[in-house]
Rosetta silent file (secondary structure, phi, psi, omega in degrees, C-alpha in Angstrom):
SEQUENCE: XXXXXXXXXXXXXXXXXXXXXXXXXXXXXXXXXXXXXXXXXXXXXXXXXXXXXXXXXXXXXXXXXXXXXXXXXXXXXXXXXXXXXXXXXXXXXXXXXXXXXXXXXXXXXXXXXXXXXXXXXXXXXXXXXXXXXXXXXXXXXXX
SCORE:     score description
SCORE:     0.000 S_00000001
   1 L     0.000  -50.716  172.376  -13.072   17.236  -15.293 S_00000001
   2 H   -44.312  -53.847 -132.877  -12.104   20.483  -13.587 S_00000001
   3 H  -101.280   -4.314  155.975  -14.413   20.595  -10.417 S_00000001
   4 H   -56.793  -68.099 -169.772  -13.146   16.556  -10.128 S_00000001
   5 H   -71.343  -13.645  159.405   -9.682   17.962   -9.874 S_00000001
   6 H   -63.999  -86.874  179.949  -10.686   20.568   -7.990 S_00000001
   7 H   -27.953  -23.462  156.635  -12.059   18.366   -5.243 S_00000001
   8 L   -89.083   12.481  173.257   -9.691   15.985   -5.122 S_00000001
   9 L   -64.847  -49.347 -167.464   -7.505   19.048   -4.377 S_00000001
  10 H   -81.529   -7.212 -173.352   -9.618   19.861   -1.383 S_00000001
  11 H   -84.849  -21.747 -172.265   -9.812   16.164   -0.147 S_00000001
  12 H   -90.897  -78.847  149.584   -6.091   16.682   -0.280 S_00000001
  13 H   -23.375  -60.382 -167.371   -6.073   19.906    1.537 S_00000001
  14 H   -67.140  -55.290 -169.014   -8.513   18.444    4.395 S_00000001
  15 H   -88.714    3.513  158.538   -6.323   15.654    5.095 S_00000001
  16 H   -69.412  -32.449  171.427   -3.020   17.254    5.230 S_00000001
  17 H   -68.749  -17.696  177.036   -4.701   19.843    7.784 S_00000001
  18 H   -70.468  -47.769 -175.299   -5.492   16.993    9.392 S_00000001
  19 H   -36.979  -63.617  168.167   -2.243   15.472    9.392 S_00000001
  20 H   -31.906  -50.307  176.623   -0.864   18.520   10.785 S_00000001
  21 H   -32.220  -64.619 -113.945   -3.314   18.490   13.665 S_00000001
  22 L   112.314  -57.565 -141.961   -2.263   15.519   14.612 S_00000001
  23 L   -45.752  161.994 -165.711   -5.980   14.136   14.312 S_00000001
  24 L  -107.788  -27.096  158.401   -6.253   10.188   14.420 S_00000001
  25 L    10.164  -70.951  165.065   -9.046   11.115   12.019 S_00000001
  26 L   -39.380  -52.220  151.885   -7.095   11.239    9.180 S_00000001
  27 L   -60.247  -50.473  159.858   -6.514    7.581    9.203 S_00000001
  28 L   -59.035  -30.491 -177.653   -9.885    6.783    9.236 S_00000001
  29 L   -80.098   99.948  161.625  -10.561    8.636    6.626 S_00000001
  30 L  -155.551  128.045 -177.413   -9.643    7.425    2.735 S_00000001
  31 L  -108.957   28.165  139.797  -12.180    8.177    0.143 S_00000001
  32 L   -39.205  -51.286 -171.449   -9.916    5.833   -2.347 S_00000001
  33 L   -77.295  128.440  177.454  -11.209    2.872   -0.894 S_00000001
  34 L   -38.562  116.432  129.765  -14.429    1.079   -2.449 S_00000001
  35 L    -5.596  154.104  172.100  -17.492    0.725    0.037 S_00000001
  36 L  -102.269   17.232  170.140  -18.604   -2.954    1.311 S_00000001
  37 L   -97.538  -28.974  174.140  -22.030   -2.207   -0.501 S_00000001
  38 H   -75.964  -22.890 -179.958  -20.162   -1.629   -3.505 S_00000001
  39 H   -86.914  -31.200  172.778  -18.025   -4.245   -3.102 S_00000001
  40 H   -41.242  -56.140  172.119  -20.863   -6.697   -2.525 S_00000001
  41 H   -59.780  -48.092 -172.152  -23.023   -5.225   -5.866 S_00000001
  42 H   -80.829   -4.961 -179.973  -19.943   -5.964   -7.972 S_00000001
  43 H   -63.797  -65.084 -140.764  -19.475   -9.258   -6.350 S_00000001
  44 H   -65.885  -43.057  169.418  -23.167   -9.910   -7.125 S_00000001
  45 H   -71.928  -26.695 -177.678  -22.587   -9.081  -10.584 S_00000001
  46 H   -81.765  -11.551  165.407  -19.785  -10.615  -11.204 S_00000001
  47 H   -75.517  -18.945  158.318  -21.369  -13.801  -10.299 S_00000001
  48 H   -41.008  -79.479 -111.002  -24.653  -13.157  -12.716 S_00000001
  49 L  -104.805   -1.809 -170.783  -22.110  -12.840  -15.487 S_00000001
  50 L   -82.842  -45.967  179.484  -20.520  -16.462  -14.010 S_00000001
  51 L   -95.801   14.677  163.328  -23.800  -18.648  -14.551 S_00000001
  52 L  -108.010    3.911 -169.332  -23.966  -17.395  -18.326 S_00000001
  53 L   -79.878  131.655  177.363  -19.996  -17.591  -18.794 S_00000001
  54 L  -107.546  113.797 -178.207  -18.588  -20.852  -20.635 S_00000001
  55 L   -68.758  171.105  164.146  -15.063  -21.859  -19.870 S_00000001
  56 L   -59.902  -40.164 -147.114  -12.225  -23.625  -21.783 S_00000001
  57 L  -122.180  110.594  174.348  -12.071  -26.299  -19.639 S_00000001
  58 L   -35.202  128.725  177.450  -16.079  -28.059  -19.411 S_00000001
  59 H   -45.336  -41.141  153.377  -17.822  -28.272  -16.407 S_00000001
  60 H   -46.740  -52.724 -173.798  -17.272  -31.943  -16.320 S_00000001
  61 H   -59.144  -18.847 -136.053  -13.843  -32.160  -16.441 S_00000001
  62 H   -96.863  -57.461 -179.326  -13.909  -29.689  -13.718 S_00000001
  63 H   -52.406  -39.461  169.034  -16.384  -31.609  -11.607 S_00000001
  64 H   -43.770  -69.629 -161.362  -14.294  -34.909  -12.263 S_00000001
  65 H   -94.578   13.169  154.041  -11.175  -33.837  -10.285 S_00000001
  66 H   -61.635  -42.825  168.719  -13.315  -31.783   -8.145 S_00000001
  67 H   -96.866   -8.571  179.932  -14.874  -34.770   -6.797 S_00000001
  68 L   -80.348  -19.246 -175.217  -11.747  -37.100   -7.514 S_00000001
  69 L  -127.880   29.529  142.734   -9.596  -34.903   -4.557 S_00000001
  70 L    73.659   -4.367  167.816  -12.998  -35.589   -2.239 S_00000001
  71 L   -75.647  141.121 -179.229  -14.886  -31.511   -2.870 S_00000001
  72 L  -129.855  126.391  147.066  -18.423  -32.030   -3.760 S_00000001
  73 L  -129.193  158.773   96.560  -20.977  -28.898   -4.523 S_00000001
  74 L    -2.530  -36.385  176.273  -23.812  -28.346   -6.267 S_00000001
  75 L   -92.115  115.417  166.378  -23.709  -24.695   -7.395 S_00000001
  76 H   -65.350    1.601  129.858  -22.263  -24.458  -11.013 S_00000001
  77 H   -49.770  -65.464  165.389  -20.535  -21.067  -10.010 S_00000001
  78 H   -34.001  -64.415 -174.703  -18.342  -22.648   -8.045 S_00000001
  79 H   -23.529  -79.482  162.191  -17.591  -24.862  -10.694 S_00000001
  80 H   -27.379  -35.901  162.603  -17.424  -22.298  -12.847 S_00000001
  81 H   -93.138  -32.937  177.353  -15.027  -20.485  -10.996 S_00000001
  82 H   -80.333  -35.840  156.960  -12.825  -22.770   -9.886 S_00000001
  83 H   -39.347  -41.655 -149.811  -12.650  -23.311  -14.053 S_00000001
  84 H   -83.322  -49.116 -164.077  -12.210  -19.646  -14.857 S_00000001
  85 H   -70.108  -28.189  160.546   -9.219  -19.901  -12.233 S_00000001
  86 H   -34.935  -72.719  161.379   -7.583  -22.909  -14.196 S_00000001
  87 H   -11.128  -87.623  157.098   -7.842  -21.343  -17.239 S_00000001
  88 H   -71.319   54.710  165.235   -5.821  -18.737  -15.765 S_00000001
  89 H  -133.674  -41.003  172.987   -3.166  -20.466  -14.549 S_00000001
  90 H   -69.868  -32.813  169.631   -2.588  -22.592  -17.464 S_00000001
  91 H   -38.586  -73.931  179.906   -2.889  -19.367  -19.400 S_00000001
  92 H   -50.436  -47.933  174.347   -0.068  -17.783  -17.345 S_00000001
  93 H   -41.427  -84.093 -169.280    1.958  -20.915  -17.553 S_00000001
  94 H   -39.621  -37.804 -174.077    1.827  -21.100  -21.342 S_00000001
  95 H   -85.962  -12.881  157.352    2.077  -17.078  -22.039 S_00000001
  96 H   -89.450  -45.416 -173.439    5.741  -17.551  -19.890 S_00000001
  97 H   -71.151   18.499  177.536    6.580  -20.273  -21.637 S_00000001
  98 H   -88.759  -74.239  159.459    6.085  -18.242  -24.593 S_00000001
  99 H  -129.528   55.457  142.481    8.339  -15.893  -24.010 S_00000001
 100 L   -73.118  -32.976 -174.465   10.765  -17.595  -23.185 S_00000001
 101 H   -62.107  -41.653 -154.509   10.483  -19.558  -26.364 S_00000001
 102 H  -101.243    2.187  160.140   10.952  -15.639  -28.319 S_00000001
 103 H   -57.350  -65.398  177.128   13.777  -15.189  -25.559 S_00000001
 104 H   -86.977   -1.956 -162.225   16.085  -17.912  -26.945 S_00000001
 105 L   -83.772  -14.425 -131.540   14.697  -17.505  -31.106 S_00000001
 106 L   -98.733    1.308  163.875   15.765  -13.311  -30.395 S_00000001
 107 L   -84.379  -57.040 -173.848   19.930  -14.724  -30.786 S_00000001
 108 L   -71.302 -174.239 -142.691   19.413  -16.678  -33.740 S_00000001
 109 L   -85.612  142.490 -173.836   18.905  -15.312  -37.010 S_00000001
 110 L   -98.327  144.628 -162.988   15.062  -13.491  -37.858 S_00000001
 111 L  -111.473  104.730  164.561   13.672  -14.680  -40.931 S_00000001
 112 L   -29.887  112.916 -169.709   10.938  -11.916  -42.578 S_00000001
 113 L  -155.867  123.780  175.436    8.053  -13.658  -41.826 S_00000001
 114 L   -89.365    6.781 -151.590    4.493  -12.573  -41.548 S_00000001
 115 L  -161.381   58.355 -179.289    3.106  -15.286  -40.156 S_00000001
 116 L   -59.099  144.185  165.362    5.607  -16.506  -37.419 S_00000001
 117 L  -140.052  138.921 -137.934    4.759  -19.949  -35.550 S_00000001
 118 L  -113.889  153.493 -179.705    5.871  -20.837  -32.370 S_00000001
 119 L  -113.656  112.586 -162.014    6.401  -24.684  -30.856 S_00000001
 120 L   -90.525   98.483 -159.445    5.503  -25.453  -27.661 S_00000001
 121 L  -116.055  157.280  178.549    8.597  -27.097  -26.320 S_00000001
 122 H   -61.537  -12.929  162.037    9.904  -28.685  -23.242 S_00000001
 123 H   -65.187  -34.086 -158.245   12.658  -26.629  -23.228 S_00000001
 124 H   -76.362 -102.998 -171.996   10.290  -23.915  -23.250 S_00000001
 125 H   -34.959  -52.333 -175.710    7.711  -25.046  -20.725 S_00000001
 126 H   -38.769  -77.143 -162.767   10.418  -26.232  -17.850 S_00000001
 127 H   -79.837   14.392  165.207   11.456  -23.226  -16.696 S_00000001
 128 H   -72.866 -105.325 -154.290    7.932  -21.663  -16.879 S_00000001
 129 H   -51.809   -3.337  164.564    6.445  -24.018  -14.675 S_00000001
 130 H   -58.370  -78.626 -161.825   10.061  -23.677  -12.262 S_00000001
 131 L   -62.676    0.121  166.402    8.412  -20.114  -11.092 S_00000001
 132 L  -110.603   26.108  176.819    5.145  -21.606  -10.238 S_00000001
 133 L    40.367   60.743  140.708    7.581  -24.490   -8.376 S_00000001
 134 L  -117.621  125.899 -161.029    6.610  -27.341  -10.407 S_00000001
 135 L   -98.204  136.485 -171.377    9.462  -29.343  -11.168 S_00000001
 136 L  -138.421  124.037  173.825    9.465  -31.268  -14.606 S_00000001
 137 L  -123.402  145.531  179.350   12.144  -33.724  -15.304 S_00000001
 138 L   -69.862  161.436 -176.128   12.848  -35.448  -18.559 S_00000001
 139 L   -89.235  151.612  164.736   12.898  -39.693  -18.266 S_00000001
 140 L   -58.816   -0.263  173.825   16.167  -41.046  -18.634 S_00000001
 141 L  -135.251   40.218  148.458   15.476  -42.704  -21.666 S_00000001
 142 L   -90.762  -23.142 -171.927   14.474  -39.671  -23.632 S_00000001
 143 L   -84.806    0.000    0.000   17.578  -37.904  -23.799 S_00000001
């Protein structure tokens, strides 16, 4: 742990004398940033870990409105990926719409409860999906 913190002391040291120079050097120089061999090996791996991964949402459904908006592939990574990013995005959706729902409950009155459950409501959901600009309007003959 020390001769870490020593060194990034002296990496610190080097490029302030540099600064100082002047040197254009200095710029070139950042040993923060990841290598493109490194980024490539975790790329490689993370797709390995891609063709044994199973998503929420089934490779079918995925392929359906993959080929229903005219993309066609072959490689179940894609697939697979283009899944994974669904996921998250309904995932984000739902975990704002969340807490919003524990937003408006935190004025009314809290009931000791171990084993709170939450309703997934339209009231809820609306202004969730507003920040990712989807606009959701109730039909006129719901209200």
């Amino acid at each position: 742990m020390q001769s870490n913190t020593s060194s990034q002391a002296d990496v610190t040291e080097t490029q302030a004398a540099h600064q100082s120079e002047g040197s254009a050097e200095s710029d070139e120089v950042n040993t923060n940033q990841p290598t493109k061999q490194s980024n490539a090996q975790s790329l490689a791996d993370f797709l390995l870990q891609l063709e044994d991964y199973t998503p929420t949402i089934p490779d079918a459904v995925t392929n359906f409105y993959l080929n229903s908006s005219g993309f066609e592939t072959s490689d179940d990574r894609i697939v697979r990926l283009i899944s994974l990013a669904a996921q998250k995005f309904i995932s984000d959706i739902v975990n704002d719409a969340l807490q919003h729902c524990k937003m408006r409950g935190a004025g009314q009155t809290k009931k000791t409860c171990k084993d709170k459950r939450y309703t997934l409501t339209l009231e809820d959901l609306t202004p969730a999906l507003s920040e990712y600009g989807i606009s959701v309007k109730k039909p006129h003959y719901f209200n």
